[in-house]
N, C-alpha and C positions, 0 to 999 in steps of 0.2 A: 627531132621533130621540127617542123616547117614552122617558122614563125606566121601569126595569123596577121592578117591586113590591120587589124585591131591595133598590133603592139604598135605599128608607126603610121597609124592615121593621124593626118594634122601637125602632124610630133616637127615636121620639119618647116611647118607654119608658125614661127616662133614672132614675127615682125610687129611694129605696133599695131596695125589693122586686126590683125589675129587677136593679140593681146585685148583691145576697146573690143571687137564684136565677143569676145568671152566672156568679156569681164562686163558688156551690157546686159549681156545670154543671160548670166548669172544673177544679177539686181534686177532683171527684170521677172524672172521665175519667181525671188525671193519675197518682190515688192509687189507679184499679184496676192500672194498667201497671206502678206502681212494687209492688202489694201480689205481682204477679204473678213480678215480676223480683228482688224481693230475696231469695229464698230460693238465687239461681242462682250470686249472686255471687261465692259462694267457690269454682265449680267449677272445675277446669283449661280452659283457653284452646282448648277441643280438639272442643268440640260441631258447631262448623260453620266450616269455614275454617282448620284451626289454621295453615296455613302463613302468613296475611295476621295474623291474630291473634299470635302469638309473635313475625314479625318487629318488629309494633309495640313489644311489651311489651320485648323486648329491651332495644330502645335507651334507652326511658323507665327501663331499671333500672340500666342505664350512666350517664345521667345521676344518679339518685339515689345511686348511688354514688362515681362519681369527679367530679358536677359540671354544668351543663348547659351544651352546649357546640351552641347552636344553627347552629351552620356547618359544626359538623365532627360530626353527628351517626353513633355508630358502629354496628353490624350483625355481629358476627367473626364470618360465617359462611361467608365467600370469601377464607378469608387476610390477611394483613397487607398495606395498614395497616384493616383491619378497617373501610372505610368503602363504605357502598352507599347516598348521598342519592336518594332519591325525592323523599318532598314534602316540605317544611316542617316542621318537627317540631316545630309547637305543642302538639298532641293528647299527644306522649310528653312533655313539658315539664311538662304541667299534670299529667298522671299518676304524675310525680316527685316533684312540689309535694306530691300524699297521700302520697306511699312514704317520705317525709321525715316526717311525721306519724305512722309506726307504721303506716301498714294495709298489708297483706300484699300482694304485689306483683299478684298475680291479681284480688284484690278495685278494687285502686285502679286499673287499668286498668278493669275491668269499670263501674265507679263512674265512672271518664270519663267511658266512653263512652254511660252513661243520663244523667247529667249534660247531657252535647253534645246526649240525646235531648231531654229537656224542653224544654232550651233554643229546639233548632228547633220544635220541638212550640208553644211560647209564641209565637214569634218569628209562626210560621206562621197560629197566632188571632189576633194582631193586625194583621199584612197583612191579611188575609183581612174583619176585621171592619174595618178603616176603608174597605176598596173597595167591601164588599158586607152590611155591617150584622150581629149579632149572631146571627140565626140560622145565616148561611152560616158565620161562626167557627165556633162550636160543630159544627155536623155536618162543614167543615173537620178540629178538633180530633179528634172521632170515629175517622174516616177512616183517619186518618195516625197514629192513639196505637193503635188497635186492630183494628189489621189482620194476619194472619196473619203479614208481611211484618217490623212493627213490633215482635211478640211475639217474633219468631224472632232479630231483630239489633239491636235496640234499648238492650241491654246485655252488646254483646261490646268486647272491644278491636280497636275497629276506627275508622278517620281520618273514618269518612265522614260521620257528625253533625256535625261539627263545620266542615264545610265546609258542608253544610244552610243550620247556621246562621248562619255568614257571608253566605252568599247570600242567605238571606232575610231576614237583616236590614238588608243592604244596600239590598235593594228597599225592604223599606218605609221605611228612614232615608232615602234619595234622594228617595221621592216626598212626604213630612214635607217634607223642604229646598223642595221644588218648589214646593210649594207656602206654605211660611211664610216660607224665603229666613233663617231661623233658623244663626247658627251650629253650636247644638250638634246637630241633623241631620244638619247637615253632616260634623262630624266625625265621626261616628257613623256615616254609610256609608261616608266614608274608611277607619276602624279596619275594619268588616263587611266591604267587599270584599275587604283587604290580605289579612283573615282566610281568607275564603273561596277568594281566587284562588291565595294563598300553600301551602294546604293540598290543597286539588283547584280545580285549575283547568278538570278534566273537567265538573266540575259547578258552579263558579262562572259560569261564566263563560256559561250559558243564563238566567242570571237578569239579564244587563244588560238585555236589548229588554224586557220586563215592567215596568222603572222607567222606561225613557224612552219606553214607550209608553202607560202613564198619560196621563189628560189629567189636570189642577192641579182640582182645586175651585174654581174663582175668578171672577169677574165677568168678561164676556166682554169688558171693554172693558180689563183689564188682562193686556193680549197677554206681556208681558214675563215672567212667570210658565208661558207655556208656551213658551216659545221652551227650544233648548239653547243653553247659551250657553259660554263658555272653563267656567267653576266645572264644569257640569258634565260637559265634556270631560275636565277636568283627575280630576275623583273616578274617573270611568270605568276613564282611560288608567293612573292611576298604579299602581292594584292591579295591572294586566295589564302594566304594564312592570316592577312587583315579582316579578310569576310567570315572566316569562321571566328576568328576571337570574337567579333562584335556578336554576331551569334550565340556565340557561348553567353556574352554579359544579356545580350537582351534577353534569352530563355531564364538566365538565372533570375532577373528582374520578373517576367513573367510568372515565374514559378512560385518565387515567394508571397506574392496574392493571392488568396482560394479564387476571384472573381478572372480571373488570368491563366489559369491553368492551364486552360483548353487551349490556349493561342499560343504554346510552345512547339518549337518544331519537331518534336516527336510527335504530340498531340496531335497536330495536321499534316501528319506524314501521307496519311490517305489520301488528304484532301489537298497535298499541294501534288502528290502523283499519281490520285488514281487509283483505280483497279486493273487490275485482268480482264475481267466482266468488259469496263470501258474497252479497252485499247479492240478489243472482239468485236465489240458492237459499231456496225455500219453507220448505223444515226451520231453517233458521236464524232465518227469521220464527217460523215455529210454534212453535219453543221459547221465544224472547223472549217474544209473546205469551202463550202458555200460563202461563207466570210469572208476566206482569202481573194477568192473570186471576185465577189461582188465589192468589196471595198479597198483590195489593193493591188491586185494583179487584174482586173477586170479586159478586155479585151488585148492586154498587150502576154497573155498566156503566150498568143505565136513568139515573140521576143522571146521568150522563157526559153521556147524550143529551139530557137535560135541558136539562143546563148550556149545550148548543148555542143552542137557543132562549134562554135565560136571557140570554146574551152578547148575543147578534143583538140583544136588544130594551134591551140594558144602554148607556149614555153610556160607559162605560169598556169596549165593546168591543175595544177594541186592546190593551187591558191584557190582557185574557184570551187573545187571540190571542198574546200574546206567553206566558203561564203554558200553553197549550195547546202553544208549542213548547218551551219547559221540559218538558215530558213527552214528546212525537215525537222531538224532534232527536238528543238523546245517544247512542238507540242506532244512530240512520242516519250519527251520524260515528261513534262507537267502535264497531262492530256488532260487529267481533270479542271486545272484553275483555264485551261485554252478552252475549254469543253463550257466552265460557267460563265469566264469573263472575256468579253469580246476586246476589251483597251488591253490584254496581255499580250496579243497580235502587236503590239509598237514595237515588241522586241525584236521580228522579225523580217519589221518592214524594210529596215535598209540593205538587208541580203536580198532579198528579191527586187527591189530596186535596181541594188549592182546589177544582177542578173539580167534584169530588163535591160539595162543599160546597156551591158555586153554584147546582147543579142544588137541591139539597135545599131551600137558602133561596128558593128561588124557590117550589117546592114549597108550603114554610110560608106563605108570603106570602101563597097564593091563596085557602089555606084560609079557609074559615069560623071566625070564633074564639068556638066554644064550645067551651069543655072537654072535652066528650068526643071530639069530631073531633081535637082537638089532643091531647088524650091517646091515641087511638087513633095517631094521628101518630108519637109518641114510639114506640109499642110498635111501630110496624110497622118502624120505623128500628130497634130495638134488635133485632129479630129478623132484619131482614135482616144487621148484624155478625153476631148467631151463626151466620147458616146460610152467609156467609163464612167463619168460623173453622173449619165444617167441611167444606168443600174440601176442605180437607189438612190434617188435625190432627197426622199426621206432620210436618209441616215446621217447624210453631212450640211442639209442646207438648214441656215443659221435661222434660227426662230427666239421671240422672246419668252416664249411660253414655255416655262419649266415640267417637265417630266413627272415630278412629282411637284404637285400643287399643294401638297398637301403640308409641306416644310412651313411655309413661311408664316402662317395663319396660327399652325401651333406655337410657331417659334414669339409669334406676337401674343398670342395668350399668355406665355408664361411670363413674358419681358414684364405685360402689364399688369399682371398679380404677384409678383416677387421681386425682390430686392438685387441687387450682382451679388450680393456676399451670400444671397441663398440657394444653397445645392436643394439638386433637384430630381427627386425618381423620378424613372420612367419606363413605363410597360406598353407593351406592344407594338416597340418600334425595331425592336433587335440594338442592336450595337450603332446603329447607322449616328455616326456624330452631328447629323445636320441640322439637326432641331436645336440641341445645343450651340453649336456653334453661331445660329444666327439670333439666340436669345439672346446669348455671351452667359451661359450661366456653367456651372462646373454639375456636373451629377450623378446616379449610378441607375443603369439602363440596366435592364432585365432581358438580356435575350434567353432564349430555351433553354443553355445550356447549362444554368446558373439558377435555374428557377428552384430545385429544391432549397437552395442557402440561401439565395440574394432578396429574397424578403426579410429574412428577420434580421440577413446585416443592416438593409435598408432602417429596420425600425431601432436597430440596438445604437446606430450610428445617429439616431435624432433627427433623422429628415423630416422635414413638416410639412411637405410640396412634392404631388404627386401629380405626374401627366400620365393620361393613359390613351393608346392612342385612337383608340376605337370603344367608349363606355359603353355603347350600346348592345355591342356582340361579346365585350370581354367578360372574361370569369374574374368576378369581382369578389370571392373570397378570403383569398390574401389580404383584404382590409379588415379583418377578424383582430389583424395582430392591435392593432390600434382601439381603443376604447373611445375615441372620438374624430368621425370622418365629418367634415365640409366639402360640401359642391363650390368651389370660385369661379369655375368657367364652363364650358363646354367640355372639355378634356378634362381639367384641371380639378386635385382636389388638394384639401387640406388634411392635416392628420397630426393625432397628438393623443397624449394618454391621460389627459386633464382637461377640464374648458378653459383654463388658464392658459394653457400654453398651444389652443389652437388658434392658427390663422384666425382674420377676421371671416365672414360666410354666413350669408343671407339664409343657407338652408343645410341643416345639419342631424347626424344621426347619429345616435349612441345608446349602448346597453350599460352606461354607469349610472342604475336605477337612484343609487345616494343622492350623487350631484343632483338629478334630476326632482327627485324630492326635495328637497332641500330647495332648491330654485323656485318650487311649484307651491312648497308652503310658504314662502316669502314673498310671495309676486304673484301666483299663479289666479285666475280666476274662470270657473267653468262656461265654455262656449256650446258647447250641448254634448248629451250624453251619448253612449255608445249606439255602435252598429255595425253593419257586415259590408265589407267592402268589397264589390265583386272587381278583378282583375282585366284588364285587356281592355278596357275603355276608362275615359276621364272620366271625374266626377267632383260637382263642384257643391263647398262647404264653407259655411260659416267662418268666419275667421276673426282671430283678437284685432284690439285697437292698438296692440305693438307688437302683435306678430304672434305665432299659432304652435304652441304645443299638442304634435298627435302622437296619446298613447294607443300602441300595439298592445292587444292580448299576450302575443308573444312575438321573438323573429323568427324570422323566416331565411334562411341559410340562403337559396335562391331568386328570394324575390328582391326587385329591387322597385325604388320608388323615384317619380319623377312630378317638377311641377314646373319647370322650365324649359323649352331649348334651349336657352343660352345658360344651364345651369347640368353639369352631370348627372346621371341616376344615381342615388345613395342607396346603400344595404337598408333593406328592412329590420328596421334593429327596434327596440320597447319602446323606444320614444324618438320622436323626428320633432326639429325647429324647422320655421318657416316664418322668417321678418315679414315684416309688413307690408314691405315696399318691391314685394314681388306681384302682389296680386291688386294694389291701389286700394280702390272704392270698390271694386270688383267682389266677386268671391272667389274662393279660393281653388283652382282647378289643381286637382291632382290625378295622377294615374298610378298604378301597380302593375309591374309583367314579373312574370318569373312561378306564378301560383293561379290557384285557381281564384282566390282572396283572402281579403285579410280581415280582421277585425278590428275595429278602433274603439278600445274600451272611452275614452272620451277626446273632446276637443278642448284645450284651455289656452287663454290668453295667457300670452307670457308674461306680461309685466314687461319685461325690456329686453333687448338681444342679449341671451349668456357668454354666445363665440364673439368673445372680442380678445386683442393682445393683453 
């Protein structure tokens, strides 16, 4: 087969002129992303993903703080013993390494994660320029640094550059070996794959057929240069039997918490591949593709087609056949997590970059080289990046304004009502670490899957601080287990099975009729007698000179009562406190939802608040 224009474009341009415009071509690609990306760094972890983003930064702050403990890395956001292994946890390792250094924990995670970008970003021009020569790097480079796709996640805390670049530099250190038979190659796809398979093996592991399907540079008479041989079974198999042991320990860790169950890799075997049904269904193609389109391949698709013939006519066509299934395959075995999560496309970005790239050198190659053809060349390539970028200029351009707003407002409730050493339940947020992480509290999150157990571990385990993420609309009968609930904030409640040992709380409810007797013969004095309390609108009442005990006829399983915004609804339980210094000189405005009304067999001053430490 005809060598393509591709293999020896440039290739005999080796002089220092060649060398400086490359080597500027390249800092200056690198140092638009970075001029673009460094203003962002300081923001909260919250622009896109924050639940994959906090969980990261978590653990990398656990390690900067008590240590890095790469086997037992910890996550408290499913109870004790606060561990949820996923991947590997080099990306939070190396992100402790700056947190140790003074930078603020948001930055040094962010700072990884463009760090891990470069890196594959480098990694990827130099693959790229030893299969396919100096122009295909560069418009490679292009591709993948400045794509709508690359702008948008290129400097979040997130794992998945860093597995990039394990994979790619696996390939190209394996095909280096292949062909020099070099130790230090060698070990250098050993370290790149351990790295890459150890960290996502979702994405490492499409980058082996691309190195062993390379053919060698080499004189056709010395066969032994393309053979595989044990070395190179041995580089292959070890990363992938690295990524299955860790596997194995992380499930085993998973397994032995009931709160963890769910998140073992049998457990989400569906859910990391999918169904039948899916791979069927058109709309699930339409979205994936749609993505690919508009955030990574966006008008340079003709390249792509390009890059077809480019291969066909290329000696290293099997290499490319193998970087073409580095981009197809991931999402036809994980279709579901490509189907839910749109940041799992980073796995695939730098194959279709190459590809881009291919098409494009080939492109270069044909041209006429006069200056102006070749500079018209340049400008038509820099125009089709921009008129990619505006696709969707929603999706990558930097904004201060977090996604979810709703993070950091809960995350300051709790900071301000609890202690560091107090864990913390929490309902109605799912798993999502981010609320935690910017309180800095450890706790046990109630997602769906967990909800028939993870109540009464919550109360057998003495939590005494509970967020909940929406009081208003939640089912608030899980606070049954507790004998004594407090409102402390808007979210925020307290919880204890004694008035001894609840939170302090301006406004509190309980069916421990003793205590409450008890309290009301010692202190109590009558603010007026009974009456019917109709529901669904306020009604204002009489209140003590230290604060207002209302007895209930009886509870009410679904009604709940409120006398504040800035104070949760409480269950309608026999008796409700209410300090003093909620309602002033005022009178006492209350409301009831959940029934049609209630009754208050009477109103009595308390004597003094009972909810204290």
């Amino acid at each position: 087969m005809a060598s393509s224009p591709v293999t020896t474009d440039l290739q005999a341009r080796s002089g220092p002129a060649a060398w400086l415009l490359e080597a500027t071509a390249l800092v200056g690609v690198l140092g638009v992303l970075v001029v673009y990306a460094a203003p962002t760094l300081g923001q909260p972890l919250l622009e896109k993903h924050s639940f994959r983003q906090t969980q990261t930064a978590y653990t990398a702050r656990i390690f900067h703080e008590e240590g890095i403990d790469l086997l037992h890395p910890q996550l408290p956001v499913l109870g004790e013993p606060f561990e949820i292994p996923f991947e590997f946890p080099l990306f939070q390792a190396g992100a402790s390494i700056l947190m140790d250094l003074g930078i603020d924990d948001d930055v040094a995670m962010r700072l990884t994660g463009l760090l891990c970008f470069l890196a594959t970003a480098l990694l990827l021009y130099g693959l790229v320029r030893h299969v396919a020569g100096r122009a295909s790097a560069l418009a490679s480079l292009v591709a993948f640094t400045l794509s709508p796709f690359a702008l948008a996640w290129s400097h979040t805390s997130m794992i998945e550059y860093l597995a990039t670049a394990g994979a790619i530099g696996f390939t190209w250190s394996l095909i280096v070996w292949r062909e020099s038979r070099r130790p230090v190659p060698y070990a250098l796809a050993l370290t790149a794959g351990l790295v890459g398979m150890l960290v996502k093996p979702t994405t490492a592991v499409f980058w082996i057929l691309p190195a062993l399907l390379y053919r060698p540079k080499s004189a056709a008479s010395d066969r032994r240069r393309q053979v595989v041989d044990l070395r190179t079974v041995a580089v292959v198999v070890a990363p992938l039997v690295a990524a299955a042991a860790w596997t194995r320990h992380a499930d085993s860790v998973k397994a032995a918490a009931r709160t963890t169950q769910w998140l073992t890799s049998g457990a989400l075997r569906e859910w990391n591949f999918g169904t039948l049904a899916q791979r069927l269904d058109p709309g699930v193609w339409d979205t994936i593709s749609r993505r690919i389109v508009f955030s990574i391949v966006g008008w340079a698709w003709v390249l792509v087609l390009v890059a077809i013939l480019a291969a066909a006519r290329s000696r290293q066509w099997p290499f490319w056949l193998g970087v073409a299934s580095a981009a197809l395959l991931p999402p036809l075995v994980f279709t579901n997590l490509y189907f839910v999560h749109d940041y799992y496309l980073a796995a695939v970005t730098p194959a279709f970059a190459a590809l881009i790239g291919l098409g494009a050198g080939y492109v270069w190659a044909l041209l006429p080289r006069k200056p102006l053809i070749l500079a018209s060349a340049v400008v038509g390539g820099a125009l089709l990046v921009l008129a990619t970028l505006d696709l969707d200029p929603g999706y990558w351009w930097r904004t201060d304004k977090a996604n979810d707003q709703q993070v950091l407002p809960l995350a300051h409730e709790i900071g301000a009502r609890t202690q560091p050493g107090d864990p913390v339940a929490v309902v109605g947020l799912d798993w999502s670490p981010a609320v935690l992480y910017y309180a800095n509290r450890r706790g046990h999150m109630v997602p769906p899957a967990n909800e028939p157990f993870a109540y009464d571990l919550i109360h057998d385990q003495g939590y005494r601080y509970l967020l909940v993420g929406d009081p208003s609309s939640a089912e608030l009968g899980f606070l049954s287990r507790w004998k004594w609930v407090g409102a402390l904030g808007p979210h925020t409640y307290a919880l204890a099975d004694s008035p001894t040992e609840l939170p302090k709380s301006p406004f509190v409810a309980t069916d421990d009729t003793d205590a409450v007797r008890a309290e009301l013969a010692a202190r109590g004095e009558p603010v007026e007698g009974g009456f019917r309390w109709p529901c669904g609108r306020p009604v204002r009442v009489p209140h003590g000179v230290k604060g207002t005990w209302i007895r209930l006829a009886r509870a009410e399983q679904n009604a709940r009562i409120s006398v504040s915004k800035n104070l949760a609804p409480l269950p309608a339980r026999t008796a409700v406190f209410v300090a003093r210094g909620l309602a002033g000189d005022k009178p006492l405005t209350i409301s009831c939802t959940g029934a049609e009304s209630l009754t208050i067999v009477e109103l009595i001053d308390a004597g003094r608040q009972v909810a204290s430490r």
